[in-house]
N, CA, C and O atoms as CSV, one atom per row, in Angstrom:
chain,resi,resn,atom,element,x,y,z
A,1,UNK,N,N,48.023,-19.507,5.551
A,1,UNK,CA,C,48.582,-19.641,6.866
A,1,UNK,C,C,49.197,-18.311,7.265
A,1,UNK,O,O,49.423,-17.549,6.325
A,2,UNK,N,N,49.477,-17.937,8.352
A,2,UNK,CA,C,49.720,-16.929,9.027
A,2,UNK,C,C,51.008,-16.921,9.039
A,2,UNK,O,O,51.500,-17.962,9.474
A,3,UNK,N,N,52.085,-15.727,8.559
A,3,UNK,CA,C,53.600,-15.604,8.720
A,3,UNK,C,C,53.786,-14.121,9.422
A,3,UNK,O,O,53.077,-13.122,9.301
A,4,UNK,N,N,54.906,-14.310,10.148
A,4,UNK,CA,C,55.370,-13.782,10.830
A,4,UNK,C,C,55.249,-12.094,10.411
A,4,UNK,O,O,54.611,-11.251,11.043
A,5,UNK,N,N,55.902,-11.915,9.396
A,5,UNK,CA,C,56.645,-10.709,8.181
A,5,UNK,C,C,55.383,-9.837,7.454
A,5,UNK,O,O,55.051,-8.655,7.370
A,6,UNK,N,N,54.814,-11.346,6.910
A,6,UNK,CA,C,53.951,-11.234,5.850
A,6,UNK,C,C,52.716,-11.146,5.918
A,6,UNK,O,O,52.236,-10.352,5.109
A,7,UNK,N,N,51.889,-11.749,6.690
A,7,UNK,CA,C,50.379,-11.760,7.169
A,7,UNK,C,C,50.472,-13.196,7.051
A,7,UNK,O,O,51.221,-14.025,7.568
A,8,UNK,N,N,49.140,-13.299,5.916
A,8,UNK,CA,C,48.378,-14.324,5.514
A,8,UNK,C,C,48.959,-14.726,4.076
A,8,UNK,O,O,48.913,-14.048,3.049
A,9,UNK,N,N,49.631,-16.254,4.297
A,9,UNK,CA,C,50.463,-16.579,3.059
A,9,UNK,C,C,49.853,-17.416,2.279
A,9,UNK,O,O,49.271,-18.245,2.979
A,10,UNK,N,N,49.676,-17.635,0.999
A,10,UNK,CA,C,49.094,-19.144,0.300
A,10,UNK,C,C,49.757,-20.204,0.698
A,10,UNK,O,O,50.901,-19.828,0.955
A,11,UNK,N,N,49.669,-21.089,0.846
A,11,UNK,CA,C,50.860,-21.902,0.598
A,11,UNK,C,C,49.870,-23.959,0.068
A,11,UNK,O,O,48.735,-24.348,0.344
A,12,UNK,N,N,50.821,-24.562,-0.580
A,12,UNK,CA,C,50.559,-25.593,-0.795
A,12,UNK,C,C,50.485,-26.766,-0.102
A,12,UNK,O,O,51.258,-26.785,0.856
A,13,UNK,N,N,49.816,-27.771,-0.250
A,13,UNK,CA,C,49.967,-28.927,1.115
A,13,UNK,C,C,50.732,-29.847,0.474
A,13,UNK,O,O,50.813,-29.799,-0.753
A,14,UNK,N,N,51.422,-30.841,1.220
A,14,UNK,CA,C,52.321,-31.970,0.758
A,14,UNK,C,C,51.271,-32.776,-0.047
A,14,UNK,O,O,50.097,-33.037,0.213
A,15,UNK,N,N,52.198,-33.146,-1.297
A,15,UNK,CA,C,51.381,-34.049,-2.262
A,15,UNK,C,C,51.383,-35.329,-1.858
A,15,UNK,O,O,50.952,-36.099,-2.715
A,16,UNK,N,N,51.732,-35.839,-0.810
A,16,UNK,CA,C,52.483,-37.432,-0.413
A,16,UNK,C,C,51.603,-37.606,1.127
A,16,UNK,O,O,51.650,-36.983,2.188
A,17,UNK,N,N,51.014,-38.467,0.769
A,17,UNK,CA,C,49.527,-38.755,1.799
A,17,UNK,C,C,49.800,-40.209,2.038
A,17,UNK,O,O,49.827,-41.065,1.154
A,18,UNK,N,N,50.065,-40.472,3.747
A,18,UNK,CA,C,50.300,-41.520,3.778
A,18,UNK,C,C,49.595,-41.820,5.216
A,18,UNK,O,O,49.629,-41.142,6.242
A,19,UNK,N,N,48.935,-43.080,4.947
A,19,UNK,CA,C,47.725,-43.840,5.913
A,19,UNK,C,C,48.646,-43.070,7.102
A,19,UNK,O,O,48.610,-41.913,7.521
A,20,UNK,N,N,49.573,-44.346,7.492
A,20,UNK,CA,C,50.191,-44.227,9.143
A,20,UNK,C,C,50.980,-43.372,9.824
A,20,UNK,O,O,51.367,-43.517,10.983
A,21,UNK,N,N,51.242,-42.378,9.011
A,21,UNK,CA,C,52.124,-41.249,9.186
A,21,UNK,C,C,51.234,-39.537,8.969
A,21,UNK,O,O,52.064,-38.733,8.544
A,22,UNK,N,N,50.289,-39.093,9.098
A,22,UNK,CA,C,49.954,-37.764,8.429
A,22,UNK,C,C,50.530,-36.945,8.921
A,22,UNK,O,O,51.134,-36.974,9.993
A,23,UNK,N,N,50.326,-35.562,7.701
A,23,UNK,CA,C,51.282,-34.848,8.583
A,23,UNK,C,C,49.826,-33.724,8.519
A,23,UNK,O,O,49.038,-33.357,7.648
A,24,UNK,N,N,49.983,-33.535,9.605
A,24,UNK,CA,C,49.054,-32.667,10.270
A,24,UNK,C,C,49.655,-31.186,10.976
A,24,UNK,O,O,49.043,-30.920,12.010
A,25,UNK,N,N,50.566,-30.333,10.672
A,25,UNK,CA,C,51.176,-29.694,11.162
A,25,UNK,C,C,51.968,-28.829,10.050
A,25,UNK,O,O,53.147,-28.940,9.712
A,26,UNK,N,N,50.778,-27.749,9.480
A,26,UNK,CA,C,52.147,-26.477,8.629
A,26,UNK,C,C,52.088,-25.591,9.034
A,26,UNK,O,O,51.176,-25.116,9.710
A,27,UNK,N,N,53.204,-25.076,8.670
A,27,UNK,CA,C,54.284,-23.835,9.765
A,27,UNK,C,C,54.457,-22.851,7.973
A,27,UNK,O,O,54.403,-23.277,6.819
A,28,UNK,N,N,54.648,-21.584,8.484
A,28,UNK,CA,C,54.725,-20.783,7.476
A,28,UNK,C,C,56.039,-20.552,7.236
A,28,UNK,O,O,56.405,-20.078,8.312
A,29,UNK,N,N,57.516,-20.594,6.126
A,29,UNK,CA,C,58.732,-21.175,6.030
A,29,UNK,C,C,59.005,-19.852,7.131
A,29,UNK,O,O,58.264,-19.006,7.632
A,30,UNK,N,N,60.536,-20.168,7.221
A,30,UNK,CA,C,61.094,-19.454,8.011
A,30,UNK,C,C,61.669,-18.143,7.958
A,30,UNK,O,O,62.133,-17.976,6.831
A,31,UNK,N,N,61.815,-17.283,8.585
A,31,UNK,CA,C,61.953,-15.624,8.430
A,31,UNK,C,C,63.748,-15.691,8.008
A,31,UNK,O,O,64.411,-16.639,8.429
A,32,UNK,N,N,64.168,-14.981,7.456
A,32,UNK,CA,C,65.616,-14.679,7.146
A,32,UNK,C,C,66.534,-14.908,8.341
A,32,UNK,O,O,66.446,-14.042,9.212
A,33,UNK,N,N,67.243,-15.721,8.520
A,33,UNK,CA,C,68.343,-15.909,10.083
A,33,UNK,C,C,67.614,-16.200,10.987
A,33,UNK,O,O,67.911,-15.586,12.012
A,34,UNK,N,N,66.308,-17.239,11.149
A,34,UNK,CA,C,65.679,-17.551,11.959
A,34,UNK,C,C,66.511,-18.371,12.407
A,34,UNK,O,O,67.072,-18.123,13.475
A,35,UNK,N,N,66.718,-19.240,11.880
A,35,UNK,CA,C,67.930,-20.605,12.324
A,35,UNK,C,C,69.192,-20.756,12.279
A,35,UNK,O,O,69.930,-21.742,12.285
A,36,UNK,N,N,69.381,-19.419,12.224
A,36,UNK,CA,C,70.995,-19.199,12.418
A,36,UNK,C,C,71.722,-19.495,13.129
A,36,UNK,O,O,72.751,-20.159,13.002
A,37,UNK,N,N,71.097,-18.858,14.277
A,37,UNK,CA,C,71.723,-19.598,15.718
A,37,UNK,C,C,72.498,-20.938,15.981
A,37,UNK,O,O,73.647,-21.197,16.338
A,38,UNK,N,N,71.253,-21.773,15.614
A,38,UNK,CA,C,70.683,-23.006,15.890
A,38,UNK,C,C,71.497,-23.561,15.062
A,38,UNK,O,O,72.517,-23.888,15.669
A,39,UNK,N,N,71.556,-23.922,13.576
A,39,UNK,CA,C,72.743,-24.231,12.915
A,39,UNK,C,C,74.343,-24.109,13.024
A,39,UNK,O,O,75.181,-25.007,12.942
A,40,UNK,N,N,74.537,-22.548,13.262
A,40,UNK,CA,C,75.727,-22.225,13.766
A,40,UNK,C,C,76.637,-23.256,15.365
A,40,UNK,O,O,77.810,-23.539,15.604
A,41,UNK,N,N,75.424,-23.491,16.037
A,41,UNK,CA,C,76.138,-24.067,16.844
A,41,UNK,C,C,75.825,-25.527,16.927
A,41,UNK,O,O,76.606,-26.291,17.494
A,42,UNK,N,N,74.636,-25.973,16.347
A,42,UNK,CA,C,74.596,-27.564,16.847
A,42,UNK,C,C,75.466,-28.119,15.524
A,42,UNK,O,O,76.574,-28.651,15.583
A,43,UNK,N,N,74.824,-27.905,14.538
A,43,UNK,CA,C,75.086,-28.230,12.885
A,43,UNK,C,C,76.855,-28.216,12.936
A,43,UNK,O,O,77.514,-29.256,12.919
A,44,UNK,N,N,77.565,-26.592,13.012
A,44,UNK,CA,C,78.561,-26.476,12.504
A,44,UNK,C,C,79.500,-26.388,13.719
A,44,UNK,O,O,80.640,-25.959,13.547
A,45,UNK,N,N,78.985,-26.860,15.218
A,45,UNK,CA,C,80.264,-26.749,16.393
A,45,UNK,C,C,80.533,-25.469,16.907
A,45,UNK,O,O,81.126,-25.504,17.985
A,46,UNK,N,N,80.289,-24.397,16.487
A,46,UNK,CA,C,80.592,-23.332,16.980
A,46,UNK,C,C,80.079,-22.960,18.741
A,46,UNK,O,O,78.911,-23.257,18.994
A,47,UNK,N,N,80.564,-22.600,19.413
A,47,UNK,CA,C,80.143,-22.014,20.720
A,47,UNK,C,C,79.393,-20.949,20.610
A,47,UNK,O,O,79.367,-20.317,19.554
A,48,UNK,N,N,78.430,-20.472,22.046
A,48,UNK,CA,C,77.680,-19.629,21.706
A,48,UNK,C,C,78.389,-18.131,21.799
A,48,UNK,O,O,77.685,-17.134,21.636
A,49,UNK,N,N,79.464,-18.041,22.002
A,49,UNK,CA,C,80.060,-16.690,21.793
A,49,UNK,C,C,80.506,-16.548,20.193
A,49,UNK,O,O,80.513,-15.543,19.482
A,50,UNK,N,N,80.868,-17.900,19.897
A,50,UNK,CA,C,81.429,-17.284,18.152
A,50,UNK,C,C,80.048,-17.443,17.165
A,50,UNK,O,O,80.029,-16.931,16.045
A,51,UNK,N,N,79.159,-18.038,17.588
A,51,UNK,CA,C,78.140,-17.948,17.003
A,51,UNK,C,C,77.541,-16.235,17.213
A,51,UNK,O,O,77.283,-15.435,16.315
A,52,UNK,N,N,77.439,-16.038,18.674
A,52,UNK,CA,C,77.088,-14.594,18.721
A,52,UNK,C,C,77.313,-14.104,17.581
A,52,UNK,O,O,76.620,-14.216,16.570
A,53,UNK,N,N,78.744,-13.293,17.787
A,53,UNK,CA,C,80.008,-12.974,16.911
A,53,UNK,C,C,79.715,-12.930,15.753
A,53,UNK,O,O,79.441,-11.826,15.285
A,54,UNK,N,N,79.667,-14.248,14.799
A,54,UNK,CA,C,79.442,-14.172,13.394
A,54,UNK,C,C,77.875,-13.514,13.211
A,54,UNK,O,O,77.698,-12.562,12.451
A,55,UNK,N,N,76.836,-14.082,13.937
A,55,UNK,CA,C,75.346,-13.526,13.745
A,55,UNK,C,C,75.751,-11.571,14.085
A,55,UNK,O,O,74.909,-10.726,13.779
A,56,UNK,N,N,76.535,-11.337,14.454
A,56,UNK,CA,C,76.349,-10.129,15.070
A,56,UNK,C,C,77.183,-9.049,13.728
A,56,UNK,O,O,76.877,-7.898,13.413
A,57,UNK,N,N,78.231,-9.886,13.185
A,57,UNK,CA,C,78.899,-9.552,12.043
A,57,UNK,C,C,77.988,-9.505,10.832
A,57,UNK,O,O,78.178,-8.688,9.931
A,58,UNK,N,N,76.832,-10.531,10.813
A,58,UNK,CA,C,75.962,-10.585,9.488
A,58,UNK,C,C,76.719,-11.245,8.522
A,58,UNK,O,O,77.008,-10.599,7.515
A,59,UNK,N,N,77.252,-12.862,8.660
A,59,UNK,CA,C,77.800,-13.307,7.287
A,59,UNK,C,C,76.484,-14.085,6.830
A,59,UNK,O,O,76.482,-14.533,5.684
A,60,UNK,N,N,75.327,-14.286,7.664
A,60,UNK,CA,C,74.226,-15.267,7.022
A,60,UNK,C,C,73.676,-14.717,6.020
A,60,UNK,O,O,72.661,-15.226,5.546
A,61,UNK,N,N,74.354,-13.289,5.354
A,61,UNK,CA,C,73.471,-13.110,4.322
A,61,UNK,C,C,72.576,-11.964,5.114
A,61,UNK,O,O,72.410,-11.880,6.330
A,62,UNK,N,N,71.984,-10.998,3.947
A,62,UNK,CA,C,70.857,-9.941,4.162
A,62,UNK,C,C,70.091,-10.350,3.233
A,62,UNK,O,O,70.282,-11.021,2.218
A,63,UNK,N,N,68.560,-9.521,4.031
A,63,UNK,CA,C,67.588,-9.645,2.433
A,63,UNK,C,C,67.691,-8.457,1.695
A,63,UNK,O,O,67.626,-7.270,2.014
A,64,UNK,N,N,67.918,-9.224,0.319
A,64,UNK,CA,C,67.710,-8.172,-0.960
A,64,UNK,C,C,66.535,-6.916,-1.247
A,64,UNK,O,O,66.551,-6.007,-2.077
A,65,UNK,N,N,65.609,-7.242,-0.284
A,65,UNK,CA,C,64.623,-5.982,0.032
A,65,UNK,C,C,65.021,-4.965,0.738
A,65,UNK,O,O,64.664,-3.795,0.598
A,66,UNK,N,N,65.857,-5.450,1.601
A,66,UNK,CA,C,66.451,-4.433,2.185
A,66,UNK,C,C,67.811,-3.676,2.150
A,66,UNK,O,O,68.467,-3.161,3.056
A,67,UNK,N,N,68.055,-3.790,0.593
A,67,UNK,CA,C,69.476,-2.954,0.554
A,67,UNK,C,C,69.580,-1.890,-0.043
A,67,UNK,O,O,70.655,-1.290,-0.053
């Protein structure tokens, strides 16, 4: 499957196959602080200025490739 970062990723399909439900839909996982945002404010309450704020400070963590 195709990622963002990376190109073309391997990846595995769900082992759990079920008649009335399939899942027909994989996504390549998510890039570092993709969902930061999104957590920060629905998940943990924050407004979108202190969410700014902390995303803009960098407490979600860096990647280790890049230090």
């Amino acid at each position: 499957m195709a990622h963002a970062t990376a190109g073309i990723v391997k990846s595995i399909k769900n082992p759990i196959h079920l008649d009335r439900t399939p899942l027909n839909r994989y996504v390549a996982p998510p890039q570092l602080g993709e969902h930061s945002r999104q957590l920060l404010t629905e998940l943990l309450g924050f407004d979108d200025a202190e969410a700014g704020a902390l995303l803009q400070d960098g407490p979600q963590g860096e990647d280790p490739a890049h230090r």
